[in-house]
Residue, then its C-alpha position, 0 to 999 in steps of 0.5 A: x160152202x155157199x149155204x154156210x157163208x149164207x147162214x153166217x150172214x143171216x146169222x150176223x144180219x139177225x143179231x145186228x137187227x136185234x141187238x141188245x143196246x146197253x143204255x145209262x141215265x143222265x138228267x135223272x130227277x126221282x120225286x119222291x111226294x107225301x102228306x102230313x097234317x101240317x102241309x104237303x112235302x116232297x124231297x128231290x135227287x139227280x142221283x140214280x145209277x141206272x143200267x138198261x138194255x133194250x132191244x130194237x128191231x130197225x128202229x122200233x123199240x121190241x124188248x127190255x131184257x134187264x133194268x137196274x136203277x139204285x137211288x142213294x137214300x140220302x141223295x134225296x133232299x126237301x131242303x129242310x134238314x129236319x125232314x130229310x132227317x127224319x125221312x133217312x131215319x125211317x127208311x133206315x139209310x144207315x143200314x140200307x143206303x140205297x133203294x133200287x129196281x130190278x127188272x128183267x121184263x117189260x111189255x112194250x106196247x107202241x103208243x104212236x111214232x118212236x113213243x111207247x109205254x112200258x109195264x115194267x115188272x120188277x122188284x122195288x127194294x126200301x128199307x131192306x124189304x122187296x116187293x114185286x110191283x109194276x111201273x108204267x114208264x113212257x118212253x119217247x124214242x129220239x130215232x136221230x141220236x138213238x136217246x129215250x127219254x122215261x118218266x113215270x110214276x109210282x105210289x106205295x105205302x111206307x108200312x108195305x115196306x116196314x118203314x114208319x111213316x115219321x112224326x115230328x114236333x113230339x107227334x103233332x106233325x104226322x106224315x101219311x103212309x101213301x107216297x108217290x114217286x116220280x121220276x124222269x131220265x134221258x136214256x143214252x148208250 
């Protein structure tokens, strides 16, 4: 009787210690930035549904079983209406309406107190098509309220993705293939 109320305290004590914690973006900003033979352009969303589960051990930050992020296509904006335009048509919102990341692994390496950056491995999906990347996030752990904020970046070409990088003014504005994304969230339970 004493080994099994022993076993099942272990047992609750372990699963306590290494629990999954189910975490949800607030104060998200996604970047998204580009060339054109006419001048440097980006557009901006505060919108992403995000999901994340991360494990801690004590304190420490050990594991990133699952990550989900959706980014409605037309939450972003450059506060130029022709471009954003422009910019849905090419990725094709009306039949993709979302980019997301799925993720069900992260090697987490400590880069000093509650800090770590995480070699997220998933699949980014654009326009309808998937790819396998690797996004470095850093992520600064605030041990009093248990939040994480993240930011990274990422940069991909349009064409990988089947999206045409768009033109205007009948082609003389050209914009290039090569674009970064930025982001950045406060992470909560």
């Amino acid at each position: 009787m004493k080994r099994l109320l022993f076993t099942s305290l272990l047992i609750v004590s372990l699963t306590t210690l290494f629990a999954q914690n189910k975490y949800h973006a607030s104060n998200v900003t996604i970047k998204m930035e580009g060339t054109s033979t006419f001048h440097d352009w980006h557009m901006t969303s505060q919108e992403a549904a995000t999901h994340v589960a991360f494990n801690f051990n004590g304190g420490s930050l050990t594991a990133m079983p699952s990550l989900v992020v959706t980014v409605p296509v037309e939450a972003l904006k450059s506060g130029t209406r022709a471009l954003n335009n422009n910019a849905y048509k090419a990725m094709k919102s009306g039949k993709y309406p979302s980019i997301t990341f799925t993720s069900g692994y992260a090697n987490i390496r400590p880069d000093g107190p509650n800090k770590y950056t995480l070699n997220v491995q998933g699949k980014l999906n654009v326009a309808g098509v998937t790819r396998d990347v690797v996004l470095v996030v850093g992520c600064v752990v605030n041990p009093a309220t248990m939040t994480i904020e993240a930011s990274g970046s990422y940069k991909l070409k349009m064409t990988d993705y089947q999206v045409d990088p768009p033109s205007f003014m009948f082609g003389a504005m050209k914009t290039g293939n090569e674009v970064t994304i930025k982001f950045n969230a406060t992470l909560s339970k």
